[in-house]
C-alpha positions in Angstrom: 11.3 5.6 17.5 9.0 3.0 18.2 8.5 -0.8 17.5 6.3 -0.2 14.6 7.8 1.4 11.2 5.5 2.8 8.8 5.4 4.2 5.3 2.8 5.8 3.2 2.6 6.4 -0.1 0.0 8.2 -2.3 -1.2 7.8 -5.9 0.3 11.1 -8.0 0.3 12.1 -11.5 0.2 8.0 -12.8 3.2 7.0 -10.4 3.8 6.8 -6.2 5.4 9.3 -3.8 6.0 9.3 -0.3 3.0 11.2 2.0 2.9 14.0 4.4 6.3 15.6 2.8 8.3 12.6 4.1 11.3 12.4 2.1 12.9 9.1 0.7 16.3 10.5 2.0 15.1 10.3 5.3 13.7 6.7 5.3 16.0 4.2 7.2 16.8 0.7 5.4 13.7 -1.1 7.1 11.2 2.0 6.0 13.1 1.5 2.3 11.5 -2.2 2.3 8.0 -0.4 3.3 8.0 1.9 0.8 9.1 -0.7 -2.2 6.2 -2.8 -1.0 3.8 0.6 -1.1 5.1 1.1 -4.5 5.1 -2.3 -5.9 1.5 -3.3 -4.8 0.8 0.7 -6.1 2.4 0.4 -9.8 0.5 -3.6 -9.5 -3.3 -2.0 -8.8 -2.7 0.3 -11.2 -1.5 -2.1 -13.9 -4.6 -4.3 -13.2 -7.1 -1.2 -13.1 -5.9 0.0 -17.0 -7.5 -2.7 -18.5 -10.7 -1.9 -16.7 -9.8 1.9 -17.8 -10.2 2.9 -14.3 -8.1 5.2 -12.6 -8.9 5.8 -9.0 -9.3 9.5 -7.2 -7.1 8.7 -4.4 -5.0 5.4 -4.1 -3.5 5.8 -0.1 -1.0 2.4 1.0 0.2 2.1 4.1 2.6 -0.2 5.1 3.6 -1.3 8.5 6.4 -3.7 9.7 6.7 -4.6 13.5 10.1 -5.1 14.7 11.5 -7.6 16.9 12.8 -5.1 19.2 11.6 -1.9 21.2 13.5 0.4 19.0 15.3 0.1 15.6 18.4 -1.2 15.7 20.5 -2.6 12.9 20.0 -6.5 13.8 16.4 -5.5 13.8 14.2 -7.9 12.1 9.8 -7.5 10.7 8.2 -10.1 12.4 4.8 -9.2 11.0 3.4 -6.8 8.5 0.4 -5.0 7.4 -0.8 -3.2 3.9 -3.8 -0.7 4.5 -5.6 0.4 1.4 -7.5 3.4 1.5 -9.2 4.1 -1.8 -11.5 6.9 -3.3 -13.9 5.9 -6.6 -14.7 8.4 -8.6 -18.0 5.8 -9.0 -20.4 3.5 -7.2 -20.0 1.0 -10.4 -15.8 0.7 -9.8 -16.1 -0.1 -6.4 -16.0 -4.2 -6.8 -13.5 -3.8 -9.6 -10.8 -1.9 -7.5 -11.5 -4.0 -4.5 -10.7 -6.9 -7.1 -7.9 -5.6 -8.2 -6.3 -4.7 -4.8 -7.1 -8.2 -3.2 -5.6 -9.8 -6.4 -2.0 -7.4 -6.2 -2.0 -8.2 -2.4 -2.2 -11.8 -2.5 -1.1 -12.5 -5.7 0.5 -10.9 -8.2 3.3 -7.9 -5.9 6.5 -9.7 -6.1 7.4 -7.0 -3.0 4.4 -8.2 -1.1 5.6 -12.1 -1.9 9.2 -11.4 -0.8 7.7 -9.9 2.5 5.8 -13.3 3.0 8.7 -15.0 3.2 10.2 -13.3 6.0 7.1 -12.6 7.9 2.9 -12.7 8.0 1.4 -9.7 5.8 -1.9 -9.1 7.0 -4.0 -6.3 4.9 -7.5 -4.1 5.2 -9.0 -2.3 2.1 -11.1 0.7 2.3 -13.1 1.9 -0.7 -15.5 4.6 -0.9 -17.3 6.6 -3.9 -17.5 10.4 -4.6 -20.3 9.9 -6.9 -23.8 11.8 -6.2 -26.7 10.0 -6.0 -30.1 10.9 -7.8 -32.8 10.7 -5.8 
């Protein structure tokens, strides 16, 4: 185990699960405060994007903590985070919309993501792309 924790979950079927098969029972107590931030700032986009009718074709949010040790430990503490959204459109025109809504659950509206301000800085990236063909 290493310095850095980190969580992913995926959009699935309207609600959030862990990635890559990782199974919530096998999540320490530090991962556990990844993955409620994941699912919080999730279950926020997703609330923002209904009004827009927009439901995205792959919703990926990584979070990672950096600890104040070398390994985990139980008097480990996050000294810094950092939420990576990766997110497919299913058009060009949704694009600004869901970068919108992301920036405005990240900084604003995630209580999860709020609570994690207070212990440490949360720093974030966004990645959006479109499947949508072109007509040339």
């Amino acid at each position: 185990m290493n310095k850095v924790q980190q969580v992913k979950v995926e959009l699935h079927n309207g609600g959030f699960r862990l990635a890559d098969s990782v199974k919530i029972e096998g999540l320490n107590p530090k991962a556990l405060m990844l993955c409620a931030a994941g699912q919080c700032t999730g279950f926020t986009i997703m609330s923002i994007l209904r009004k827009d009718n927009i439901t995205p074709k792959v919703l990926e949010i990584t979070v990672e903590g950096w600890l104040d040790t070398p390994t985990l430990k139980p008097s480990s503490k996050y000294e810094k985070f950092k939420v990576s959204y990766n997110v497919e459109c299913h058009k060009i025109n949704e694009q600004d919309i869901v970068s919108d809504a992301v920036l405005e659950a990240q900084t604003k509206t995630c209580g999860v993501i709020a609570m994690l301000r207070k212990i440490a800085p949360v720093d974030h990236d966004i990645s959006i792309v479109s499947t949508e063909t072109q007509n040339t």
